[in-house]
C-alpha positions as CSV (number, residue, x, y, z in Angstrom):
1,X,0.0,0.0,0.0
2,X,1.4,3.3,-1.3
3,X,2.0,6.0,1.7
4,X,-1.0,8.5,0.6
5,X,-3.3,5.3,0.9
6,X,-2.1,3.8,4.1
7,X,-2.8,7.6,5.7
8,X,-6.0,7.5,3.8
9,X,-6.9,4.1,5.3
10,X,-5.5,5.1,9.0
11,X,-8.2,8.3,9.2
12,X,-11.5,6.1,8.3
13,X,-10.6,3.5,10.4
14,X,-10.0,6.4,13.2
15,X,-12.9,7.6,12.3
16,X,-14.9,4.6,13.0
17,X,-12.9,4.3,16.6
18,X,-13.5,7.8,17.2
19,X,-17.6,7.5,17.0
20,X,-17.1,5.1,20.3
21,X,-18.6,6.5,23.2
22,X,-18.3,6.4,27.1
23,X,-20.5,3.4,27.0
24,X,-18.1,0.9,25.8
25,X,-17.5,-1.8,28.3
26,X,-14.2,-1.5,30.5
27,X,-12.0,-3.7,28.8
28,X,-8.8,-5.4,30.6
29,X,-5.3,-6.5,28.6
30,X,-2.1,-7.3,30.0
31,X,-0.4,-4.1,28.9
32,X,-1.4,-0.5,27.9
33,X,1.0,1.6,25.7
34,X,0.0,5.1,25.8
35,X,1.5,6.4,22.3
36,X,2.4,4.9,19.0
37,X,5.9,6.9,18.4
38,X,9.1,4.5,17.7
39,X,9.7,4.0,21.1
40,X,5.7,3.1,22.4
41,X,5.5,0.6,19.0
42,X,9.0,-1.0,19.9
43,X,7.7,-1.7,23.5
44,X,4.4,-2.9,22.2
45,X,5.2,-4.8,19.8
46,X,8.1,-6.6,21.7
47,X,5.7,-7.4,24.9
48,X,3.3,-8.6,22.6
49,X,6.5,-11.0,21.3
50,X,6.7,-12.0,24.8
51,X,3.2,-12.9,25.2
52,X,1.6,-10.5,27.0
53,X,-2.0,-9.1,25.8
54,X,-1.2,-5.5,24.6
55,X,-2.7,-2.5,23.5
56,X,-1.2,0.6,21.9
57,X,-3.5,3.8,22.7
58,X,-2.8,7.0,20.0
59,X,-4.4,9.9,20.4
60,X,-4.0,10.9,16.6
61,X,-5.9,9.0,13.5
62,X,-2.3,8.3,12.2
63,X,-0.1,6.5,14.5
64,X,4.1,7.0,14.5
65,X,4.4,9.9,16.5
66,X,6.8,12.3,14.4
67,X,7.3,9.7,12.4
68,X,4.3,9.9,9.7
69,X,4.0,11.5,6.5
70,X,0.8,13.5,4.5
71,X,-0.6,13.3,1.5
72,X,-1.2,16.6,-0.7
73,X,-3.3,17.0,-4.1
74,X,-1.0,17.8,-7.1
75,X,-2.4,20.7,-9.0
76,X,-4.6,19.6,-11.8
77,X,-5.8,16.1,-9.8
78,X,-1.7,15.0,-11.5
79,X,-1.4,12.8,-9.2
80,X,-0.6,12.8,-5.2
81,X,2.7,14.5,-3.2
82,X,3.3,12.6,-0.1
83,X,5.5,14.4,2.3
84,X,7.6,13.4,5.3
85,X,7.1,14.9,8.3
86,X,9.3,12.5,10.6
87,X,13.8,12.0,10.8
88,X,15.2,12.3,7.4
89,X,18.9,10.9,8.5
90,X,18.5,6.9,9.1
91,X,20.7,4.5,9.1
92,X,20.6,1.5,6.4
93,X,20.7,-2.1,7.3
94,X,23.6,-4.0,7.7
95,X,24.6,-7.8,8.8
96,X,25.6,-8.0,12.1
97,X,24.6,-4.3,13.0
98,X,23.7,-3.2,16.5
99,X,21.7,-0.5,15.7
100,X,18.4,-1.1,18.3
101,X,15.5,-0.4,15.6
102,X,17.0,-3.0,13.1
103,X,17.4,-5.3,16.1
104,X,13.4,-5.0,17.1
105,X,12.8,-5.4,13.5
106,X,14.8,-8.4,13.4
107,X,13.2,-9.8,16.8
108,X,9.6,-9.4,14.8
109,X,10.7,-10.8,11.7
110,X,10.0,-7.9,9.9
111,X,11.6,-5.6,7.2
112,X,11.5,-2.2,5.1
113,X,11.7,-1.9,1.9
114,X,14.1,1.1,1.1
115,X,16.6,2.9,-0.6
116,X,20.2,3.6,0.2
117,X,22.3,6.1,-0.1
118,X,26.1,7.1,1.1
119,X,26.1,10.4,2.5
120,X,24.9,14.2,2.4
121,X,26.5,17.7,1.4
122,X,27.4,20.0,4.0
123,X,27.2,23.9,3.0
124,X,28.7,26.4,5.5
125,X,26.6,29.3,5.6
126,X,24.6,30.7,2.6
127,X,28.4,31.9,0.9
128,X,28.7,33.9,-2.2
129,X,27.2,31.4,-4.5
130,X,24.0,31.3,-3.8
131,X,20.7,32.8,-5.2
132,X,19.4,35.6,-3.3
133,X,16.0,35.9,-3.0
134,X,15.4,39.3,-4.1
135,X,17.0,38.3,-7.3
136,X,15.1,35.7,-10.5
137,X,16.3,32.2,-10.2
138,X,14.9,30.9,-12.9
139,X,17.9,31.8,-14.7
140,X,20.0,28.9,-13.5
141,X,17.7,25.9,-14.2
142,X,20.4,23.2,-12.8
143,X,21.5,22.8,-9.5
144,X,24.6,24.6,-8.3
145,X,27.7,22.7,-8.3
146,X,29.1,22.3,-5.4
147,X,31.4,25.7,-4.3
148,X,33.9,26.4,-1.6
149,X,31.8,26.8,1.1
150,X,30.1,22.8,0.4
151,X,31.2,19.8,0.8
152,X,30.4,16.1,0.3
153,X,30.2,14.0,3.4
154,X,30.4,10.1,2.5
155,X,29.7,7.0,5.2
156,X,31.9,3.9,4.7
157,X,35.1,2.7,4.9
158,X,36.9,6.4,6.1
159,X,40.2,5.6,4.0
160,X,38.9,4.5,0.8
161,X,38.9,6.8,-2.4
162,X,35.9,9.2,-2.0
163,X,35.9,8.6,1.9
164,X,36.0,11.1,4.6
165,X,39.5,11.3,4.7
166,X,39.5,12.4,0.9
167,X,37.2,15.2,2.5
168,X,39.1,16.0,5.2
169,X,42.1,16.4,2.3
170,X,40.6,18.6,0.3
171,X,38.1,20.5,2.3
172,X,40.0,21.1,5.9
173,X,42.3,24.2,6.9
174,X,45.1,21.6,7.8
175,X,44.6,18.7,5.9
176,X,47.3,16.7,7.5
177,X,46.5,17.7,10.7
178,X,43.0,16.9,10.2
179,X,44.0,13.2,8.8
180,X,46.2,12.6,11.7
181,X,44.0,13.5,14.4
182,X,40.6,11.9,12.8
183,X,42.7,8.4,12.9
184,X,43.6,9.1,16.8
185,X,40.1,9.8,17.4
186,X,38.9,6.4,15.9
187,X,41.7,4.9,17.6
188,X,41.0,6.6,21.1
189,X,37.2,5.0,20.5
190,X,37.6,1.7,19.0
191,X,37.5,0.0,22.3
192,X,34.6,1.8,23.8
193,X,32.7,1.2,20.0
194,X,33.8,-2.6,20.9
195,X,32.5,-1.9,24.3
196,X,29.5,-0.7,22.9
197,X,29.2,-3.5,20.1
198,X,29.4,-6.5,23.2
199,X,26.3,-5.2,25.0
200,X,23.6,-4.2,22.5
201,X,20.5,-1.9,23.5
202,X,18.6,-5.1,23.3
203,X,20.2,-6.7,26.6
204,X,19.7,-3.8,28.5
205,X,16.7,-4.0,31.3
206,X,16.1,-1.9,34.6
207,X,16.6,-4.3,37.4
208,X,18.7,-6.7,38.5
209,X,18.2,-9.2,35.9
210,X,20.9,-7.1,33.8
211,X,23.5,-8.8,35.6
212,X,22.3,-12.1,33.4
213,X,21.1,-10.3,30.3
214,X,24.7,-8.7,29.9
215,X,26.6,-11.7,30.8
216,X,27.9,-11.7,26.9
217,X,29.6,-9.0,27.0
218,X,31.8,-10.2,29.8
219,X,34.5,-12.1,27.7
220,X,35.3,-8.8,26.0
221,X,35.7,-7.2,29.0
222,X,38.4,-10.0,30.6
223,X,39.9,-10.1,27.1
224,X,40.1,-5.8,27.4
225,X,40.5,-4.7,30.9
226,X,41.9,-1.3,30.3
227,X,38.7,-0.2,28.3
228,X,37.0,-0.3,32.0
229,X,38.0,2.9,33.4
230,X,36.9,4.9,30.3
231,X,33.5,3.1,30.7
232,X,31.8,6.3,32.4
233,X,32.7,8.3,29.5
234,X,29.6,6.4,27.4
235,X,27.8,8.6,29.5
236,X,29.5,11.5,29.8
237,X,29.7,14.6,27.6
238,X,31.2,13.6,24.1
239,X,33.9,16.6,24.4
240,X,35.9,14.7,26.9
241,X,36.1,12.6,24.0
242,X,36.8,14.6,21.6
243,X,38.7,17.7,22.7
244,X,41.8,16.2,24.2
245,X,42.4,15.2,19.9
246,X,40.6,17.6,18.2
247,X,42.4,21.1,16.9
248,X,41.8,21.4,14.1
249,X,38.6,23.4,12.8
250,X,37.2,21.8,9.8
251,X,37.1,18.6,11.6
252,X,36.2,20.0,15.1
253,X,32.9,22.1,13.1
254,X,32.1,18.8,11.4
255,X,31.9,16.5,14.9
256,X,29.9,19.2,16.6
257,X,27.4,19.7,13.5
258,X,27.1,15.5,13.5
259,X,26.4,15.7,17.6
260,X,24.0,18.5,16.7
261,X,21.4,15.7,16.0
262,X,21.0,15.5,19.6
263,X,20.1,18.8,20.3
264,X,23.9,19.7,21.8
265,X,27.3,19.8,19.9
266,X,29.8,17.5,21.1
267,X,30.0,19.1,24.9
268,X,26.1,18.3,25.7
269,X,25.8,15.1,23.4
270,X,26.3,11.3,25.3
271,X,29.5,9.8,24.3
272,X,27.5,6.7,24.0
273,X,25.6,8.1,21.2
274,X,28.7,9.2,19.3
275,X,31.0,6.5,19.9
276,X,27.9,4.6,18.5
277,X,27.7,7.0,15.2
278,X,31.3,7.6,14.1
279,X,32.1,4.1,14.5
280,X,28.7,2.8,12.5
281,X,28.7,5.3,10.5
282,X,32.4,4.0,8.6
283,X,31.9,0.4,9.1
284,X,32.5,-1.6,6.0
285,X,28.9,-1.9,4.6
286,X,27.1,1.2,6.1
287,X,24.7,3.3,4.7
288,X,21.7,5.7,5.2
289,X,18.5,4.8,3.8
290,X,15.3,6.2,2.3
291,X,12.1,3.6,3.6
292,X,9.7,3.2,0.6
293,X,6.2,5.1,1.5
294,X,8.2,7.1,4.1
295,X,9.0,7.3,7.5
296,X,5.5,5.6,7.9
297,X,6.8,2.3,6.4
298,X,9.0,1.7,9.7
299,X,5.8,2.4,11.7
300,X,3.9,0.0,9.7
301,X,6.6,-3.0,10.1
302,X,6.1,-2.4,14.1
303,X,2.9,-2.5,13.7
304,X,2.7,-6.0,11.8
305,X,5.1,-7.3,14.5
306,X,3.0,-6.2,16.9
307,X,-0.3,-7.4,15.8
308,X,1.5,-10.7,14.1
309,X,1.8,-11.5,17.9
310,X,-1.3,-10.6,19.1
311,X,-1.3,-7.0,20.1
312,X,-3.5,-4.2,18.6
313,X,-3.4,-0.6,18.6
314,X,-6.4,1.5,18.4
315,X,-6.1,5.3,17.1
316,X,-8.1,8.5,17.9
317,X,-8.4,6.8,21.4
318,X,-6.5,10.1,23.4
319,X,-5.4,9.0,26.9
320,X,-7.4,11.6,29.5
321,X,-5.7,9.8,32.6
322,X,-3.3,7.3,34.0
323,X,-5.5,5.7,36.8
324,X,-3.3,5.2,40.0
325,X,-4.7,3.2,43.3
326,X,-2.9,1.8,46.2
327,X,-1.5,-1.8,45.8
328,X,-4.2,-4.1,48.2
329,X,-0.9,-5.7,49.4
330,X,1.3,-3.0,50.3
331,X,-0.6,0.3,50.0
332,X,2.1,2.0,47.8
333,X,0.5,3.8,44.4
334,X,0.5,1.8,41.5
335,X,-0.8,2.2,38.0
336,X,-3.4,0.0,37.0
337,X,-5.0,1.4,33.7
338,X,-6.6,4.5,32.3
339,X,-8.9,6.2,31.3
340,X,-9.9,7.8,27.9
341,X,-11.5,11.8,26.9
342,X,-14.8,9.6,26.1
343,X,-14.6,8.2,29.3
344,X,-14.0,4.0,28.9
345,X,-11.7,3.0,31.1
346,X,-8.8,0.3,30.0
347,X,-7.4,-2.0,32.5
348,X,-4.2,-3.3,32.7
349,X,-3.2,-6.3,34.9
350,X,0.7,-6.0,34.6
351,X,1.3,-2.0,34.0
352,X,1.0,1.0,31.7
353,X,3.6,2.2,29.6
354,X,3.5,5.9,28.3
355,X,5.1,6.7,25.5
356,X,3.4,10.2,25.6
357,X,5.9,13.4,26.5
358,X,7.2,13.9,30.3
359,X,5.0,16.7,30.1
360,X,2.0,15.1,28.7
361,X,2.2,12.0,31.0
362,X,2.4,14.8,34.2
363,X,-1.0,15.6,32.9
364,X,-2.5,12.2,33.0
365,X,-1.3,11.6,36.2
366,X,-3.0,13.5,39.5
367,X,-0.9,14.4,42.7
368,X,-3.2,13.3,45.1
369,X,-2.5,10.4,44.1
370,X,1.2,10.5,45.1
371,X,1.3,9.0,48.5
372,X,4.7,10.9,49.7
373,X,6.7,13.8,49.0
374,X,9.3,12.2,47.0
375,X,7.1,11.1,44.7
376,X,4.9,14.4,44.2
377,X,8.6,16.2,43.7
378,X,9.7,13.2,41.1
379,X,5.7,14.6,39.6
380,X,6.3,18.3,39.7
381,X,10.0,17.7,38.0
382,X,8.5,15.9,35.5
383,X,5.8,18.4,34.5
384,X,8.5,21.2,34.3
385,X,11.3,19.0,32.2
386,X,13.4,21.2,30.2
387,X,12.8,21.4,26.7
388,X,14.6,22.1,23.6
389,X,13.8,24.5,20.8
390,X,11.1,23.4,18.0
391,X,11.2,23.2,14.3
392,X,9.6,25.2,11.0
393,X,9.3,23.1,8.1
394,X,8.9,23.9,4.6
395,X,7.2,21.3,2.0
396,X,7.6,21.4,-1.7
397,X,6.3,19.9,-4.4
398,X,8.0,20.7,-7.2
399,X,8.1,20.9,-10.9
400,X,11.1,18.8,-12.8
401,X,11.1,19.7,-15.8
402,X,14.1,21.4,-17.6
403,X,16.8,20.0,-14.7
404,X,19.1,17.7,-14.3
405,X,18.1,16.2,-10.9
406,X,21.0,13.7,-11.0
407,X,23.2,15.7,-9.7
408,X,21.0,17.1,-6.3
409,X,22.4,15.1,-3.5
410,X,19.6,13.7,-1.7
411,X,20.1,14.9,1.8
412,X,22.2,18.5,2.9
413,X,22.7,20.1,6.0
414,X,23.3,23.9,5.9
415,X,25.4,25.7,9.0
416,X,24.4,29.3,8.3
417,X,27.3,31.0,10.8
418,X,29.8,29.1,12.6
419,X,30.8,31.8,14.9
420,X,26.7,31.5,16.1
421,X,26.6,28.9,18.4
422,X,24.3,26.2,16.5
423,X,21.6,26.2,18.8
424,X,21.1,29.4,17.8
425,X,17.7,30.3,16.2
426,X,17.6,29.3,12.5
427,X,21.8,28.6,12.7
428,X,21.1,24.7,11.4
429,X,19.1,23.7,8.2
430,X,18.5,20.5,7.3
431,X,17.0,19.5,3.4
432,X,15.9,16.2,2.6
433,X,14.9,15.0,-1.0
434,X,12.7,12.1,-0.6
435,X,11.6,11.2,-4.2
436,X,15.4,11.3,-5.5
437,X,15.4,8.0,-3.8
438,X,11.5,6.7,-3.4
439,X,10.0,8.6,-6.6
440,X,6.6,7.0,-5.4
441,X,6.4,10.0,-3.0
442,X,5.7,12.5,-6.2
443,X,4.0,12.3,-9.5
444,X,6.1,11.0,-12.2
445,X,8.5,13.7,-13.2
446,X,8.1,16.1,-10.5
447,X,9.6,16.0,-6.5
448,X,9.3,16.6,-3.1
449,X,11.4,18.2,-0.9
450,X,11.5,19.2,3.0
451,X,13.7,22.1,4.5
452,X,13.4,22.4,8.3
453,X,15.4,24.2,10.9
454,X,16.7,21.8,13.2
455,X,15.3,21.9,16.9
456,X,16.1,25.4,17.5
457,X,12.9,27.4,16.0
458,X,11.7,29.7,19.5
459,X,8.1,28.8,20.7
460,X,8.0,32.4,21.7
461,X,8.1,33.8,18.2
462,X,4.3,31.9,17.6
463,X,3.0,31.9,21.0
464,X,-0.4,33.5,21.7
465,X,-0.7,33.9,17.5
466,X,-4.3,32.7,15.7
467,X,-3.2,30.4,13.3
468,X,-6.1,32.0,11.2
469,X,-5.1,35.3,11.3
470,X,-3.0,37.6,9.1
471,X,-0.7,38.3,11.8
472,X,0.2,34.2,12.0
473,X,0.6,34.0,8.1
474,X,3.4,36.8,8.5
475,X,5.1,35.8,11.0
476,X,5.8,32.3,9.0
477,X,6.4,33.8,6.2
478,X,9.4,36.0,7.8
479,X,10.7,33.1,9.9
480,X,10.5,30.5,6.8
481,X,12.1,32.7,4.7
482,X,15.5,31.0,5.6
483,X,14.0,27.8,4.3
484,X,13.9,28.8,1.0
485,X,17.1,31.1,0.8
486,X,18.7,27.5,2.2
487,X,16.7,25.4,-0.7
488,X,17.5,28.2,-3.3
489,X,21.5,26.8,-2.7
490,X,20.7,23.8,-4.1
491,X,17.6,24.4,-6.7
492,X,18.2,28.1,-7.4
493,X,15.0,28.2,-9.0
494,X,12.9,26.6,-6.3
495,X,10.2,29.5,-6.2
496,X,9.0,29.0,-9.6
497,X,9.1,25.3,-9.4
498,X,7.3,24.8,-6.5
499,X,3.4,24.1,-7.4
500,X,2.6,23.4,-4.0
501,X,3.9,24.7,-0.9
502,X,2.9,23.6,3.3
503,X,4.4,24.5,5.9
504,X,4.3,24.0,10.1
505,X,5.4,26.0,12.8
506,X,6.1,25.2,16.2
507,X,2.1,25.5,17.2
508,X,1.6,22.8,14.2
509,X,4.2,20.7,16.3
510,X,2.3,21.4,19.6
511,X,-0.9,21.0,18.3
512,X,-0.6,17.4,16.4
513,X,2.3,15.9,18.1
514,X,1.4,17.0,21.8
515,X,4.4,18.3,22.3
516,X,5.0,21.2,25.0
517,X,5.5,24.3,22.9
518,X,6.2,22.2,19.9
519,X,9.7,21.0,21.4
520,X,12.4,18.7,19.3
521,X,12.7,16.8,22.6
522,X,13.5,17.2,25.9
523,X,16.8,19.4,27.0
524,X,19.3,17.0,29.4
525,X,22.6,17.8,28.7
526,X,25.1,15.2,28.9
527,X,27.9,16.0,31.9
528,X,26.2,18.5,33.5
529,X,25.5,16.9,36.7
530,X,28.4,14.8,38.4
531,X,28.3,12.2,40.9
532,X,31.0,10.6,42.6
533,X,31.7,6.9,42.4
534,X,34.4,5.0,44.2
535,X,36.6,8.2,44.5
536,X,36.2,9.3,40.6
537,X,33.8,12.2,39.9
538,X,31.8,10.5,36.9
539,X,28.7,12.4,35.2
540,X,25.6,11.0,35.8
541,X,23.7,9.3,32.8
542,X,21.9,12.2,31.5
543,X,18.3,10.5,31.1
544,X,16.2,9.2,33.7
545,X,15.6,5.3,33.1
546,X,11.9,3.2,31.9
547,X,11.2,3.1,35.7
548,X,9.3,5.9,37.2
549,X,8.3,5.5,41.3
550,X,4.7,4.5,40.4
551,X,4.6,0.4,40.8
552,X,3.4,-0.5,37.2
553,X,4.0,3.0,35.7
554,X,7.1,2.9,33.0
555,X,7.9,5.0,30.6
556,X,9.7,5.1,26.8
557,X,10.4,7.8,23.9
558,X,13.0,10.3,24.0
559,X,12.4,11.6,27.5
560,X,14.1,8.7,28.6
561,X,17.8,6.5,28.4
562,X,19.5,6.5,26.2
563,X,17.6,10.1,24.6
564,X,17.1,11.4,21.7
565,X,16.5,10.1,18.0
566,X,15.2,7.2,16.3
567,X,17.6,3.8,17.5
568,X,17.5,5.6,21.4
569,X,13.4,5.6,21.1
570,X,13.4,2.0,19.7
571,X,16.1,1.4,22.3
572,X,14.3,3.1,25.2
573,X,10.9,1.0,24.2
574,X,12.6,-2.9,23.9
575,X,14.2,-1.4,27.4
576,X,11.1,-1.0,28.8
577,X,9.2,-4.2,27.3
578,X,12.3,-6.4,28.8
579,X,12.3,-5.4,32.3
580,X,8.1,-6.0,32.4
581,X,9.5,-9.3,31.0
582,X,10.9,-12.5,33.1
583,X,14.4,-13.2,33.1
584,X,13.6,-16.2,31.0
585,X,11.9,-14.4,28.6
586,X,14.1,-11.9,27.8
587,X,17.6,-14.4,27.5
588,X,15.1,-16.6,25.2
589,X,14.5,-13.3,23.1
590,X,18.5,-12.5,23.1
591,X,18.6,-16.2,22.1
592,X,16.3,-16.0,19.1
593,X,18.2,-13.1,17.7
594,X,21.3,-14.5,17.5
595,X,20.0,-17.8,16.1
596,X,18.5,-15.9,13.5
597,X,21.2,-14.3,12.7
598,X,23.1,-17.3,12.6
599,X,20.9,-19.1,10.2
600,X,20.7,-16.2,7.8
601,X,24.5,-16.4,7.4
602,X,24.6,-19.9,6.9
603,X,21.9,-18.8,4.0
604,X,23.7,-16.0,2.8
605,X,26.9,-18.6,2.4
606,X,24.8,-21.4,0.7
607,X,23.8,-19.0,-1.8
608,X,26.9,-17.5,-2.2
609,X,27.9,-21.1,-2.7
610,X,26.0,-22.6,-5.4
611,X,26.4,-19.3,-7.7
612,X,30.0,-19.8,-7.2
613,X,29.3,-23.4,-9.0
């Protein structure tokens, strides 16, 4: 099913939940997942895997969270644009990889269809090249070549021709320099990657079962005892990392703009996260990848996996309140099921699971129900979480005639002013050209494309504004501007090709995605509080963990470990389903994985084999 129709489907069958009323029956299940982002669908879909009975509550007719796309008319009824709303930058599959939504997907047996590509351009700042946008375009119909303010940045093997080393060559201030201390950087992190590699996401629980479910990485460890003491730094800011090597400033602007994906450059950003990245990201095999239909196709595997085992998921079914009453046996608050706007109330015999925002899930929950003062302040902190900037998006469809589209790179990320900091308003664009890779997401000969300012577009800017009024329109028309002066780098003619144009501001984001003032995710900087641990001052790990102090209240998403983007969701959701889980259950699930794995190399070889003959 194409992406416009799978949307299409999703709203009637919404529809049809959404006519239920208050006098539907209480229903009981196992398991209730508020939220059908990456992270509640991972959970989900892995407790259903587990056998547990399992429901997956979203409050909008299309489930995925941020990760969804739309449908829009082409002019003329030529056919259907499908735009992507959700992360742009995903990593492709590879054997063996570690990357914690490939390993769910592999736990479920599922795949996506998809496209891959090797890397995207990196412009720094608008430069002299570019169109301005007081002057006509139209009179360069191809894209601009690249100039000296851009860059190609390529994934793979780092010392191969084309690799980022070539880049680093011909693009840094000190070429040499830059060489010489990229290598000491991999070397400095090739234990901690191999650190990383031995204990996958997927082992990972919060109790005291991780002391089994971890067990296989303990022959690395014996085998590399020195890597222990740098341990901590996993979860400490990425600069202690990074700055005792880096100098020089191509390559130190390059690692903070890759960090930036997080919300932080490198002093903020989990050393976990980039350890995990740079090494992936140059592993013999990698790649990025475009899912056919979208963003939406990864929520659709999850939700195959999850109903394949038993589980559902209901949309337009918004979550009024997380119902809380004393444990008969011990008297301490625990979660037992909630309660929806049109009043029918789902049980759940083992716990709730909110993948919903810290802020949102504060609102579901009341503090008179908090039997102590520890937990009513653990309740008041969450409400007031800090947050990061939001995003403005610009969506094109656009006409292809008359250029060479070739030569557009399908993905570029545009620093407008290094000597800004970059989460500085409007200081980091991102572009994404979906149909140079899937052209089923745009009628045949034309494209879509999606500019967006990268977590740092200020709430207060739109705040109070009605988004009918002329006031709103103007404001978003001065603050998107930089989308299309960023676009216009690489499709100097943009404004005339574009024959339809959407857009979102931080109030879209708030308003569909429940998100408190529209944020890119919640603000916890990595390093910033420090705790001290046998004598070493260590930083804590930035996140709070899947447990909460309600019995049989977790949580998942990005407000929790490991944090932001799409593997720490999926990561943070198969966290949360394990440590619901038995012991047993989880080992046998770790179990199935590997014999999988296993069994599709010895397929791969047999193959491989009987060509060779």
């Amino acid at each position: 099913m194409c992406a416009a129709a799978r949307v299409r489907a999703l709203a009637a069958s919404a529809s049809a939940s959404a006519s239920a009323s208050s006098t539907e029956p209480e229903e009981v299940v196992d398991v209730v997942v508020i939220g059908s982002g990456i992270g509640g669908l991972s959970c989900g879909s892995v407790l259903a895997k587990h056998g547990y009975e399992t429901l997956v509550l979203e409050s909008h007719y299309v489930p995925g969270g941020c990760c969804h796309t739309f449908p829009h008319k082409a002019p003329g009824g030529d056919g259907e644009y499908v735009f992507e709303v959700g992360p742009s930058i995903l990593e492709g599959p590879k054997d063996g990889s570690t990357n914690p939504l490939q390993l769910v997907l592999e736990v479920l047996g599922e795949e996506v269809e998809n496209r891959t590509y090797n890397g995207w351009t990196m412009h720094d700042g608008l430069g002299p090249g570019a169109a301005s946008h007081d002057e006509p375009s139209s009179s360069l119909p191809t894209p601009m070549a690249l100039g000296e303010n851009s860059w190609r940045y390529s994934v793979g093997p780092d010392r191969e021709p084309g690799g980022f080393e070539q880049a680093l060559r011909e693009h840094a201030e000190n070429p040499e320099l830059a060489v010489a201390e990229w290598r000491r950087l991999r070397e400095r992190m090739r234990l901690l990657s191999e650190a990383n590699d031995a204990c996958p996401l997927l082992n990972l629980r919060q109790d005291f079962g991780l002391l089994l479910t971890t067990l296989p990485a303990l022959p690395f460890y014996l085998s590399h005892p020195g890597v222990l003491p740098d341990v901590p730094l996993l979860f400490d800011s990425f600069h202690r990392i990074s700055e005792p090597i880096i100098t020089e400033p191509f390559l130190k602007r390059f690692i903070d703009a890759l960090c930036f994906f997080s919300g932080y450059p490198a002093e903020g950003t989990m050393g976990a996260a980039m350890v995990y990245c740079l090494s992936e990201f140059h592993k013999e095999g990698a790649s990025l990848m475009a899912p056919i239909g979208g963003s939406g196709a990864v929520i659709d595997a999850l939700i195959r996996g999850l109903e394949k085992y038993g589980g559902r998921i209901e949309t337009k079914r918004h979550v009024e309140e997380i119902l809380v009453e004393p444990d008969p046996s011990t008297g301490a608050p625990r979660a037992v099921g909630v309660r929806l706007k049109n009043g029918k109330v789902v049980k759940a015999r083992k716990a709730v699971v909110s993948n919903a925002t810290a802020w949102d899930t504060a609102k579901m929950l009341h503090e008179d129900a908090m039997p102590d003062e520890d937990s009513r302040t653990w309740l008041s902190e969450l409400g007031e979480t800090p947050a990061q900037g939001s995003i403005a998006h610009l969506f094109l469809g656009l006409k292809g005639e008359g250029m060479d589209w070739s030569k557009v790179d399908p993905q570029h990320l545009i620093i407008e002013d290094w000597g800004r900091p970059l989460s500085d308003p409007q200081n980091v664009v991102t572009m994404f050209f979906p149909s140079l890779l899937d052209p089923t997401c745009a009628p045949p000969g034309k494209h879509v494309a999606h500019v967006y300012t990268a977590g740092s577009e200020p709430y207060h800017e739109y705040e109070g504004l009605d988004r009918r009024s002329e006031e709103y329109k103007q404001k978003k028309e001065e603050r998107l501007e930089i989308l299309w002066r960023s676009i216009e780098r690489v499709i100097p003619d943009v404004r005339e090709r574009a024959e339809v144009v959407s857009t979102a501001t931080p109030l879209t984001h708030e308003r569909f995605l429940r998100r408190r003032y529209g944020t890119y995710g919640p603000a916890f900087r990595a390093g910033a509080q420090r705790v001290n641990i046998a004598g070493l001052n260590v930083s804590a790990i930035p996140f709070p963990g899947v447990l909460t102090p309600v019995d049989g209240l977790l949580r998942c998403g990005d407000g929790v470990f490991p944090g932001i983007g799409v593997p720490a969701a999926a990561a943070s959701g198969v966290i949360a389903a394990n440590t619901l889980a038995p012991i047993e259950k989880h080992l046998g699930l770790l179990l199935d994985l590997q014999v999988n794995r296993w069994q599709n190399k010895q397929q791969k070889a047999d193959t491989a084999a009987v060509q060779m003959h």
